[in-house]
C-alpha atoms as one frame of an Amber mdcrd trajectory, in Angstrom:
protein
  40.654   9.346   0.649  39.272   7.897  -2.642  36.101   7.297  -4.502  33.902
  10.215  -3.474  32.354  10.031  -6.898  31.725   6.164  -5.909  30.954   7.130
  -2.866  28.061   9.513  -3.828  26.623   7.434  -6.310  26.061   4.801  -4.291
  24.559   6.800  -1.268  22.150   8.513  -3.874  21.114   5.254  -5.055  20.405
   4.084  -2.006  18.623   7.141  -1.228  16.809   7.200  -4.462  14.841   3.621
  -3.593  11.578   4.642  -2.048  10.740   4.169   1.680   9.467   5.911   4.688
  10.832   9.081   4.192  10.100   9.117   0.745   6.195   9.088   1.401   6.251
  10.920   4.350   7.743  14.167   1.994   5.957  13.338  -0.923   2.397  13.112
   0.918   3.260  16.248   3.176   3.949  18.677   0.025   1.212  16.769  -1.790
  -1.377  17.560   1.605   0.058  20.774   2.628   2.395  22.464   0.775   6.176
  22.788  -0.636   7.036  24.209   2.801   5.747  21.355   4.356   7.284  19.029
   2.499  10.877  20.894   2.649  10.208  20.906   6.265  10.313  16.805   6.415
  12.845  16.557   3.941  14.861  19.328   7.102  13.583  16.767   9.634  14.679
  13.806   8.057  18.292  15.648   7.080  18.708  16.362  11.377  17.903  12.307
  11.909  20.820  11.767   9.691  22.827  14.885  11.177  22.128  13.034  14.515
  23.626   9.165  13.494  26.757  11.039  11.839  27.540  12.937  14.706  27.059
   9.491  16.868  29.534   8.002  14.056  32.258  10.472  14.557  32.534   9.923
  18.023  32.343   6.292  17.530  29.198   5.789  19.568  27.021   4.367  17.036
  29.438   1.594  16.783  28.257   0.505  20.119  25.127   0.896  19.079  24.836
  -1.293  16.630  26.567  -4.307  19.013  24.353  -4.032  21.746  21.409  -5.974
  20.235  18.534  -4.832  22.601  18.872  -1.238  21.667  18.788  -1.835  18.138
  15.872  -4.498  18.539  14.060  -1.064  20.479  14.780   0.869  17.723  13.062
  -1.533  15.618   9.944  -1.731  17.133   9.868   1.787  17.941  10.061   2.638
  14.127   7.712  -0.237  13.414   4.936   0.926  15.523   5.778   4.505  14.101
   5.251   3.551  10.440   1.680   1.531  11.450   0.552   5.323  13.465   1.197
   7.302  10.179  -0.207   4.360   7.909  -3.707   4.231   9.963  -3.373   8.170
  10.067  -3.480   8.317   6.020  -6.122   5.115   5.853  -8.516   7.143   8.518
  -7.683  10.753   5.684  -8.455   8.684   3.170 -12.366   7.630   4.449 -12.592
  11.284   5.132 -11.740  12.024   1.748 -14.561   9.890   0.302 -16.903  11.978
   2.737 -18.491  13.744  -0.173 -21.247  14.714   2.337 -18.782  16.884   4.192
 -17.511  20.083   2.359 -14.093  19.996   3.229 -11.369  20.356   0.262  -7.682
  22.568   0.370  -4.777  20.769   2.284  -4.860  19.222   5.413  -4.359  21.393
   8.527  -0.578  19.814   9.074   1.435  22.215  11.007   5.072  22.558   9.770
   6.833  21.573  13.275   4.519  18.161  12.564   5.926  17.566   9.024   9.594
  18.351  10.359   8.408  15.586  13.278   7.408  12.907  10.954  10.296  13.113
   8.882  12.738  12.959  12.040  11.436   9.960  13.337  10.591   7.721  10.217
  14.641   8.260   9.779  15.440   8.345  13.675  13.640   5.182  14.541  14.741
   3.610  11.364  17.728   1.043  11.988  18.444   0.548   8.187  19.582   4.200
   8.193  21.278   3.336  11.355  23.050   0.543   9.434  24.365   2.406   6.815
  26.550   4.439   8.819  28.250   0.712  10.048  28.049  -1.064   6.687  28.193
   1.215   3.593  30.307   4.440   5.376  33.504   2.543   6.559  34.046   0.722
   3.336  35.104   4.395   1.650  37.677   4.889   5.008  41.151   5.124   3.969
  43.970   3.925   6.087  46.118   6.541   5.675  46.291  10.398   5.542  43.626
  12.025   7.453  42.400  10.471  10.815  39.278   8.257  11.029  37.563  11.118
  12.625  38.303  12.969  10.179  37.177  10.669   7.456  33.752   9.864   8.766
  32.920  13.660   9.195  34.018  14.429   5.675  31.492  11.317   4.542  28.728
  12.672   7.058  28.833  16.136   5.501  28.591  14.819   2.110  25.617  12.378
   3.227  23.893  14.735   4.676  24.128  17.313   1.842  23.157  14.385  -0.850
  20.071  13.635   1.253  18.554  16.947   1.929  18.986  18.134  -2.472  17.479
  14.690  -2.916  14.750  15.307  -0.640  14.193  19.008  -1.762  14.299  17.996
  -5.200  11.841  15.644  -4.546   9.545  18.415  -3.467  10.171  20.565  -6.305
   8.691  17.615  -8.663   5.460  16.783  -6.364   4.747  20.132  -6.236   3.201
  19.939 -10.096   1.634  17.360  -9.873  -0.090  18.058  -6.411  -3.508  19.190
  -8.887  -4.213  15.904  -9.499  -4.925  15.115  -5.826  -7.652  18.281  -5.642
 -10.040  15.730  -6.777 -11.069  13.376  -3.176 -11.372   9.871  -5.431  -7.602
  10.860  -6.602  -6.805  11.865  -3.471  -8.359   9.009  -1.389  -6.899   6.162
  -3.584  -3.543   7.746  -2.774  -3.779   8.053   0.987  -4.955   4.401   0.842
  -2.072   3.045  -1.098   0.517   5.382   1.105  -1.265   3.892   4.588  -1.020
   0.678   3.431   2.763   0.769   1.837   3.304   1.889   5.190   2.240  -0.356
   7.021   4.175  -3.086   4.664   7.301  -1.199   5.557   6.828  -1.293   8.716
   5.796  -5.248   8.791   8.809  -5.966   6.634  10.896  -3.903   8.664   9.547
  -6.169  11.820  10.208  -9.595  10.185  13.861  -8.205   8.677  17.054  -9.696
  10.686  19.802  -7.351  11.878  23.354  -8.702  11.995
């Protein structure tokens, strides 16, 4: 099997382009914490440790053919991006309550953080895609078994996505001070509810082959 260096790269730089899952760690560690935040980048790495394991046995194959489940998925990951856009729009007008004295991170439980970054990935057919467009092309035909192959890939995936994601909440973990002030902190939960929401209306109107 060759191109594993290719291979990498290009799942990185896929990876790297911000979406969902991006915002969804990078607003947790802001919010909450570095634990927090490692615990979406954890829930978003199961998602993925959930479509490889579907890929190895060939079921997410079938999947992808059957057109109503993948149109579910769709709209299930859709109306999950709107709830956690109007969640940060409705934190960011209680941020700009300056009559209330509340400051510190937001009371977000680690099992939630782990949640939201399990189903912004589990409910998101593009990462369901890649395991049916961008993973076969780096099969070999010879050697080691398909099975084999994709599991190989999967491991290596999955390992490129969680150090991304960690990494990710190394950096926003210095500059999480600049969100102690609520104007700061309010503009941001605005722009990340509506980017959201964006994604999630772009994900609606986007056509799956």
């Amino acid at each position: 099997m060759e191109g594993i260096v290719t291979f990498i790269i290009i799942t990185l730089l896929i990876i790297i382009v911000p979406g969902p899952d991006f915002l969804i760690v990078m607003k947790n560690t802001i919010h909450s914490g570095k634990l927090n935040g490692a615990m979406s980048a954890f829930g978003i790495t199961s998602a993925h440790i959930v479509y490889s394991s579907l890929a190895v046995f060939g079921i997410i194959y079938l999947l992808t053919s059957l057109y109503y489940v993948f149109f579910i998925i769709k709209i299930l990951g859709a109306c999950y991006l709107i709830y956690l856009g109007i969640q940060s729009i409705l934190s960011a007008r209680q941020s700009m309550d300056f009559t209330s004295a509340k400051s510190g991170r937001n009371n977000v439980s680690r099992f939630t953080s782990y949640r939201q970054g399990f189903l912004s990935t589990i409910l998101n057919p593009k990462a369901l895609l890649y395991y049916v467009s961008v993973l076969p092309q780096f099969l070999s035909t010879g050697g080691i078994e398909v099975k084999s192959q994709i599991a190989m890939l999967s491991v290596i995936v999955i390992l490129v996505i969680c150090g991304w994601f960690l990494f990710c909440v190394f950096v926003f973990q210095y500059i999480k001070l600049l969100f102690s002030n609520p104007k700061i902190k309010s503009i941001f939960d605005y722009a990340v509810g509506f980017i959201l929401i964006g994604l999630s209306v772009n994900l609606l109107l986007s056509k799956s082959t």
